[in-house]
Backbone as numpy.savetxt, mean C-alpha at the origin, in Angstrom:
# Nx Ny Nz CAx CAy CAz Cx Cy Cz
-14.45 31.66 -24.70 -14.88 32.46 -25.83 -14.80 31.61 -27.09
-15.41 31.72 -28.01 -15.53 31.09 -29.59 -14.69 31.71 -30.06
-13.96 30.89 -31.08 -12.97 32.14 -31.49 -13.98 32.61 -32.84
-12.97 33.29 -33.54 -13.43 33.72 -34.64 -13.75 33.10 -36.03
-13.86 33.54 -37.42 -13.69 32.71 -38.31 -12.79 32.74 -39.06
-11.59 33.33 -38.65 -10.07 33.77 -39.03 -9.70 32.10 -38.52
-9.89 32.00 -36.86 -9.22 31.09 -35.97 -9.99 30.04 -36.40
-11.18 29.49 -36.53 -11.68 28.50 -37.10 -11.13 27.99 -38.66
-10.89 28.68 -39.22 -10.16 28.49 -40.25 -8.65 27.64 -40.26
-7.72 27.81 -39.42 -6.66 27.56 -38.80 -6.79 26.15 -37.88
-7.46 26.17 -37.85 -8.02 24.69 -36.41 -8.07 23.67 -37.50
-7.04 22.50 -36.73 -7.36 21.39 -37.83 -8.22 20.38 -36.54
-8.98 19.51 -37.33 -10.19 18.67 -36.60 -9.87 17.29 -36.92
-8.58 17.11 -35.99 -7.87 15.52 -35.63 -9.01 14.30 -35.54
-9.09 13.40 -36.31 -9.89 12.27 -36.17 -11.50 12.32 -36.34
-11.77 13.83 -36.98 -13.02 13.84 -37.57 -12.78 13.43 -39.08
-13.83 12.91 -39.89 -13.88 13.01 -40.74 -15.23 12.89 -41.98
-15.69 13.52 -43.07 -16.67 14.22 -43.53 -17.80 15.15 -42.84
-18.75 14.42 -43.17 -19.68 15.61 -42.63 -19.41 16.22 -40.83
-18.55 15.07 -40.52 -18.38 15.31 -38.68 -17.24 17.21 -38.69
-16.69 17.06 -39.81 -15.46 18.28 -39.41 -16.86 19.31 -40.35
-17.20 19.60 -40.70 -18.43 20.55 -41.12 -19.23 21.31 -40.14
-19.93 19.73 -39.59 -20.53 20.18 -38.49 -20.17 21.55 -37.56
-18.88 20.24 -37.06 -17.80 21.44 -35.83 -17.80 22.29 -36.51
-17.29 22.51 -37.76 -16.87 23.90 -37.90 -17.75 25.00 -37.68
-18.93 24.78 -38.43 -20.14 25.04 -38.23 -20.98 25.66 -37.02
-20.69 24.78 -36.07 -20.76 25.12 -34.53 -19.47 26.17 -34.08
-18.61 25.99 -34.19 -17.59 26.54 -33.66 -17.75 27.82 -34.18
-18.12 28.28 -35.66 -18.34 29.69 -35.97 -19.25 30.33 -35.28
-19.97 29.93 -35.09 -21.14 30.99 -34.14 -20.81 31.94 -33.24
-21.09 33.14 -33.31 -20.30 33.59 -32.39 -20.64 34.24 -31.52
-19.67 34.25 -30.33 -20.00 34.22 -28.80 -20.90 35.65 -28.42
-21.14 36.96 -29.00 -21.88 37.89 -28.82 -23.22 37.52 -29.41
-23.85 35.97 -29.83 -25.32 35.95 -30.04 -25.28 35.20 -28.81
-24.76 34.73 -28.20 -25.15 33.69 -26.85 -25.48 35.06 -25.73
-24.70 35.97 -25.88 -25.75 37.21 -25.04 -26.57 37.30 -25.55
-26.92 37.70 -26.42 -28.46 38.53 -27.00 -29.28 37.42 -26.58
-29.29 36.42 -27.12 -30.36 35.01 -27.02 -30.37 34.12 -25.81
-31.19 33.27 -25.37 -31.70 32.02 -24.96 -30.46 31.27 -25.76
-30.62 29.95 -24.37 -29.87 28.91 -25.20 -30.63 28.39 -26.47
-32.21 27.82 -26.05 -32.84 27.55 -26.91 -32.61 28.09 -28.41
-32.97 29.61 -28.64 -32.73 30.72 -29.61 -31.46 30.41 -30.34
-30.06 30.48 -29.21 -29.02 30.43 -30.00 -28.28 28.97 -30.89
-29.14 27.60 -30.36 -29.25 26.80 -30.93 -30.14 27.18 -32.33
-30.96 26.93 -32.43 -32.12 27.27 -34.13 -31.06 28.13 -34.62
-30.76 29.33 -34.03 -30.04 30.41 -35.35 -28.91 30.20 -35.40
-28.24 29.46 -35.16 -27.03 29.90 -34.97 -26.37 28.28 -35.09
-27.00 27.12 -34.91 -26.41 26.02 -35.55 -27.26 25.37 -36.18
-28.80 24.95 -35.88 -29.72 24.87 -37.06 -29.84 25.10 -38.29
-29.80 27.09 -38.24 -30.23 27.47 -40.08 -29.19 27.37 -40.51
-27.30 27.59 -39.73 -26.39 27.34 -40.87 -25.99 26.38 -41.17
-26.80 25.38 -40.34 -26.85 23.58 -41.02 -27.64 23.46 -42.66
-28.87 23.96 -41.77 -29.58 23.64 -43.10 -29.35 24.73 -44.47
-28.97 25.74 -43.90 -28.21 26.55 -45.39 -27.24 25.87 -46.03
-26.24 25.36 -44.58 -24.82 25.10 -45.72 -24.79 23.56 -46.04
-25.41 23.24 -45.44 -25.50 21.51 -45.75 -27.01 20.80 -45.59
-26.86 19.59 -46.08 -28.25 18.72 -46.63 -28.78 18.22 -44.86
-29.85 17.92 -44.61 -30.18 17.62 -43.35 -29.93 15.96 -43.79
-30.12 15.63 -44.72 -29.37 13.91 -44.19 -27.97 13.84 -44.24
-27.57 14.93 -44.56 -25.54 14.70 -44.00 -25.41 14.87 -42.86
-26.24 15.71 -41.73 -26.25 16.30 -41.21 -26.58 14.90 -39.64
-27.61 13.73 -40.67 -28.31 12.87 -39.62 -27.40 12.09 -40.19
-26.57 11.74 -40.69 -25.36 10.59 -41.33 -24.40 11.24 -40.21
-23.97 12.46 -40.70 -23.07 12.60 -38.84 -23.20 12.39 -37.80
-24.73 12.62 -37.42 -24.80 12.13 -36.02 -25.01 10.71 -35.98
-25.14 10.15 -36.60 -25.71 8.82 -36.38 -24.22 7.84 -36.62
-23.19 8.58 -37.24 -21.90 7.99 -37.28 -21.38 8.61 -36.01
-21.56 9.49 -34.91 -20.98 9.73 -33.54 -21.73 8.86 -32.64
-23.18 8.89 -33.11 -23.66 8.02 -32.12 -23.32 6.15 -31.92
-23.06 5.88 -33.58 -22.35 4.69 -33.47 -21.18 4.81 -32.85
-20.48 5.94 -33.13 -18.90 5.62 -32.06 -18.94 5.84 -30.48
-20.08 6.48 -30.26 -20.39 6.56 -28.59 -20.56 5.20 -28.61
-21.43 4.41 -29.04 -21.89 3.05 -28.49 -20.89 2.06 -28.62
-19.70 2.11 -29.36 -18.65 1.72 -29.64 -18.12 1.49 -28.43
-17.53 2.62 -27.93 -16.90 3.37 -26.58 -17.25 2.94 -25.52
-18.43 3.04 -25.20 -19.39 2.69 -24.08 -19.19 1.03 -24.02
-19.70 0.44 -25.42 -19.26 -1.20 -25.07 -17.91 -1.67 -24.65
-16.77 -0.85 -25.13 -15.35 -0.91 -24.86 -15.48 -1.19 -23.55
-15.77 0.14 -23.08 -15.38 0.49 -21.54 -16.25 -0.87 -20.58
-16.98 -0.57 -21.01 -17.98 -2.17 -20.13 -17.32 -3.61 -20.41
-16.00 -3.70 -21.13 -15.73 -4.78 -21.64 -14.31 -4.60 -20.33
-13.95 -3.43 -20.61 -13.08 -3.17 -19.55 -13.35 -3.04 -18.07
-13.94 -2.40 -17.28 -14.50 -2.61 -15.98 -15.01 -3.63 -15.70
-15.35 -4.55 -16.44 -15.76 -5.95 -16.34 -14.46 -6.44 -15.72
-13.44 -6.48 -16.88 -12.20 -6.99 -16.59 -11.61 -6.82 -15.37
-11.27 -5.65 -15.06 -11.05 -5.18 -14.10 -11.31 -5.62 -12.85
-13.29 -5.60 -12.83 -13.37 -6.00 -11.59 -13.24 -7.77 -11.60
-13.17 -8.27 -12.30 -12.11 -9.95 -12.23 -11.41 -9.75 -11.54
-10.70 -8.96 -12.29 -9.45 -8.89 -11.43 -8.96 -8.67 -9.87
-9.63 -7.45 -9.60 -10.19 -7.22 -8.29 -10.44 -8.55 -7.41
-11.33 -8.98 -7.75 -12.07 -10.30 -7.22 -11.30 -11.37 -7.04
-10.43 -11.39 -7.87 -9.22 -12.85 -8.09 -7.89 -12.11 -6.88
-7.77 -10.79 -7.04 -6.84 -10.03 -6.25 -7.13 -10.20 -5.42
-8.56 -9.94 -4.66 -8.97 -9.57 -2.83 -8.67 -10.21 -2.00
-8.80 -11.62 -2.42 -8.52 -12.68 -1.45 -6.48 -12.79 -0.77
-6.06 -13.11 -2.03 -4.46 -12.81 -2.10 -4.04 -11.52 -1.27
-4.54 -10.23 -1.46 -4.02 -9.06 -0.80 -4.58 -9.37 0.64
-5.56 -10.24 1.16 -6.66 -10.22 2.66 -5.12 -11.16 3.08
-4.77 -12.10 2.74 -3.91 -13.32 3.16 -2.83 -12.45 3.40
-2.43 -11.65 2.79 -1.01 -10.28 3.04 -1.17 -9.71 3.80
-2.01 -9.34 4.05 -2.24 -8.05 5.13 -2.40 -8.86 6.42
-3.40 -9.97 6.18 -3.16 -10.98 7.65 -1.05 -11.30 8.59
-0.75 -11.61 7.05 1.14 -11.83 7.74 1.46 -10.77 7.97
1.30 -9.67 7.59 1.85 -8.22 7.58 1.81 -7.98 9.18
-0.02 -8.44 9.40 0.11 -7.97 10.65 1.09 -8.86 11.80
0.99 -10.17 11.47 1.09 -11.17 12.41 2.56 -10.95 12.68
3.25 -10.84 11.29 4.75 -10.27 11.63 4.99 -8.78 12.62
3.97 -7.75 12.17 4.17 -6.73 12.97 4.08 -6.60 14.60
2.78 -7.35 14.81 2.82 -8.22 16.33 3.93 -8.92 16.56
4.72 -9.47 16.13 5.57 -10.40 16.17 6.37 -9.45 17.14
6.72 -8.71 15.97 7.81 -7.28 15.75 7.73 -6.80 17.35
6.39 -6.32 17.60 5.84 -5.14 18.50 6.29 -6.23 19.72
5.93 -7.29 20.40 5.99 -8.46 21.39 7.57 -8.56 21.51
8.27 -9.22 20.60 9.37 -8.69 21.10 10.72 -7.94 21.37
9.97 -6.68 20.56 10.52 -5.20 21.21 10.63 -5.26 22.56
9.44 -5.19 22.84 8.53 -5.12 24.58 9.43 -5.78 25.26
9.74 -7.21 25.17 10.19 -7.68 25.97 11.59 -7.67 26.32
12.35 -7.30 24.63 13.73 -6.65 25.09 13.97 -5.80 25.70
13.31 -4.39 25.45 12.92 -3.15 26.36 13.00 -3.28 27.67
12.04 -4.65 28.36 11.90 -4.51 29.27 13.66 -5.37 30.19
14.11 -6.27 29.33 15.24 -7.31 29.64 16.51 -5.86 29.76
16.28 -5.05 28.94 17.34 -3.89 28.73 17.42 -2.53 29.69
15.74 -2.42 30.03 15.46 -1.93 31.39 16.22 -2.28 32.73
15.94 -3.86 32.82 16.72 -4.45 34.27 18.00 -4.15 34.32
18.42 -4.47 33.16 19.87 -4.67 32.83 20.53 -2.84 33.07
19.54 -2.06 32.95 20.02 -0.62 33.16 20.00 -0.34 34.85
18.87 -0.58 35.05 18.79 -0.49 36.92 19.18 -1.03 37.25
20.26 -2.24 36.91 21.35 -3.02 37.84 21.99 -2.26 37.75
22.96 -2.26 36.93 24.39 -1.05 36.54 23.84 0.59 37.08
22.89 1.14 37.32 22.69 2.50 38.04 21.94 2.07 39.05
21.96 1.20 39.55 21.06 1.00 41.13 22.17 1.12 42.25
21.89 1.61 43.27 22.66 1.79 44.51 23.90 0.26 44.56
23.18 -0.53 44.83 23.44 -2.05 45.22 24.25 -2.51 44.37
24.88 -2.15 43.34 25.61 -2.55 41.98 27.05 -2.75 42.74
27.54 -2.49 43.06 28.90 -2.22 43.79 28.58 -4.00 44.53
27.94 -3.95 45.63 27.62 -5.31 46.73 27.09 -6.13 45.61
26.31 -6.10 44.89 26.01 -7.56 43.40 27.22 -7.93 42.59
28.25 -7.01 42.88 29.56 -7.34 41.63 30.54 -8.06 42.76
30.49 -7.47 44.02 31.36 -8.57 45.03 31.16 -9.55 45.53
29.36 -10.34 45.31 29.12 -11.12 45.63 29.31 -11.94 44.11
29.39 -11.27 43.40 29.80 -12.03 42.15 31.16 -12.56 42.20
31.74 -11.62 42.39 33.20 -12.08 42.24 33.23 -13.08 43.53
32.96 -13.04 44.78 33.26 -13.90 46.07 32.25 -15.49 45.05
31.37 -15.56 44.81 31.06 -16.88 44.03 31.94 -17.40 43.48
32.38 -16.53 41.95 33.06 -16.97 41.38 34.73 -17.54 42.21
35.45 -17.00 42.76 35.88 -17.20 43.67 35.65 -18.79 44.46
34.75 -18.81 45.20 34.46 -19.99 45.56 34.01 -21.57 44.80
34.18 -21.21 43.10 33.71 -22.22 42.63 35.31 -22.36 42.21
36.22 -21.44 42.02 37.40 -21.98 41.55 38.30 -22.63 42.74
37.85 -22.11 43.90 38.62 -23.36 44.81 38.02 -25.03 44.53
36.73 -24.67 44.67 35.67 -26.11 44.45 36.53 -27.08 43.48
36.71 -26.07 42.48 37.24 -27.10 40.97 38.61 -26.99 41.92
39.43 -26.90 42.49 40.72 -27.29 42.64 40.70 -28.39 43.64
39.83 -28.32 44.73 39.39 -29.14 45.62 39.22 -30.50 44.73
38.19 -30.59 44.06 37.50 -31.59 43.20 38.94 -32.02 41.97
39.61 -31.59 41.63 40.84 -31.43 41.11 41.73 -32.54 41.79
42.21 -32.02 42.96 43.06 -33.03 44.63 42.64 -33.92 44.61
41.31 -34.43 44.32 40.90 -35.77 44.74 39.81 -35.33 45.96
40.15 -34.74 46.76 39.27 -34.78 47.94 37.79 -35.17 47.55
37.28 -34.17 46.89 35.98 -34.49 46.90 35.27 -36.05 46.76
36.47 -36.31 45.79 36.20 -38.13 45.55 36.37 -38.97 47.17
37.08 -38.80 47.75 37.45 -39.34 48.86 36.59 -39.23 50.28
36.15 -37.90 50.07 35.01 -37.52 51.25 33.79 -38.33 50.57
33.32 -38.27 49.20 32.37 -38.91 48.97 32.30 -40.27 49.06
32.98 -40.89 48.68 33.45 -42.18 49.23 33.29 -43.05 51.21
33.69 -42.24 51.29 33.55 -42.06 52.95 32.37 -42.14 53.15
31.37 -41.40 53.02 29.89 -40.99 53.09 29.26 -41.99 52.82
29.60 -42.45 51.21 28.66 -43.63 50.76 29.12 -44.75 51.50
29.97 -45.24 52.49 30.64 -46.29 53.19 29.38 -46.06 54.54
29.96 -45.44 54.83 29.22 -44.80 56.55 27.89 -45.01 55.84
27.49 -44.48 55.19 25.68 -44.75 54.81 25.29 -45.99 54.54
26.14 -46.98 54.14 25.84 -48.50 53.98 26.18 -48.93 55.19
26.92 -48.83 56.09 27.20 -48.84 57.36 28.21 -50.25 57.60
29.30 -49.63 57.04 30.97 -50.31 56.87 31.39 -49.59 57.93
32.05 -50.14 58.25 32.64 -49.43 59.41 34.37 -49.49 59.04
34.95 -50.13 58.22 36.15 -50.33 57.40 36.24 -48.95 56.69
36.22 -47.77 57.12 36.43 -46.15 56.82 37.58 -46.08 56.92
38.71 -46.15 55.87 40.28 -45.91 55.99 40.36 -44.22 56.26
């Protein structure tokens, strides 16, 4: 709704200045029960047209617009000065973020490969300890171990030196075997 011309009165018009806060005001009084009766067309001419040209000169009127239209073109060059920039930036960025996302992945493969293969090392390692046979794999463990600590005591005595000795005699074929 438009407000009124109580509320137009009250409205301050931040960063307009001369004929631009007129205008608005101007516009802003019109009020919202001629936009029923009329056409848009209609309610433009009566209703911001004649109280242009009643309350003000038609070259104040083309000095305002032509001071908004300079600040549109203002704006517009800004912004094109900026999206320009921008997409530099972009462009200087793409390559750098493509090279990231390449390690990102290569680490994540990394990652994923050897999960897998612990999984699977942690798997065995579970079906030994709950497999039937776990009991007979731990006594043939222990009977090894077992048999390597006589070995080292054997090898310890000397024997082993002495039988080998023997061997390498007989294989050169001495017959002087003490």
């Amino acid at each position: 709704m438009i407000p009124s011309n109580e509320v137009v009165a009250s409205l301050s018009f931040k960063g307009m200045k001369g004929p631009s806060v007129k205008v608005a005001k101007c516009v802003v009084r019109c009020s919202y029960e001629t936009t029923k009766q009329h056409t848009n067309a209609e309610y433009f001419q009566w209703n911001v047209l004649v109280p242009l040209a009643g309350g003000m000169q038609m070259d104040v009127v083309t000095v305002a617009v032509q001071e908004s239209t300079d600040e549109l073109k203002k704006a517009r060059a800004e912004l094109e000065i900026t999206v320009n920039s921008i997409k530099k930036l972009g462009d200087a960025i793409k390559p750098l973020i493509d090279i990231e996302v390449g390690r990102i992945r290569a680490a994540r493969m990394t990652i994923a490969n050897e999960t897998s293969l612990a999984i699977v090392a942690l798997k065995d390692v579970r079906k030994f300890f709950l497999d039937d046979d776990y009991q007979k794999e731990v006594q043939r463990l222990r009977e090894f171990i077992d048999l390597c600590e006589r070995l080292d005591e054997i090898r310890q005595s000397g024997l082993v030196d002495a039988v080998s000795d023997a061997i390498i005699k007989l294989s050169i074929g001495g017959s002087n075997v003490r």
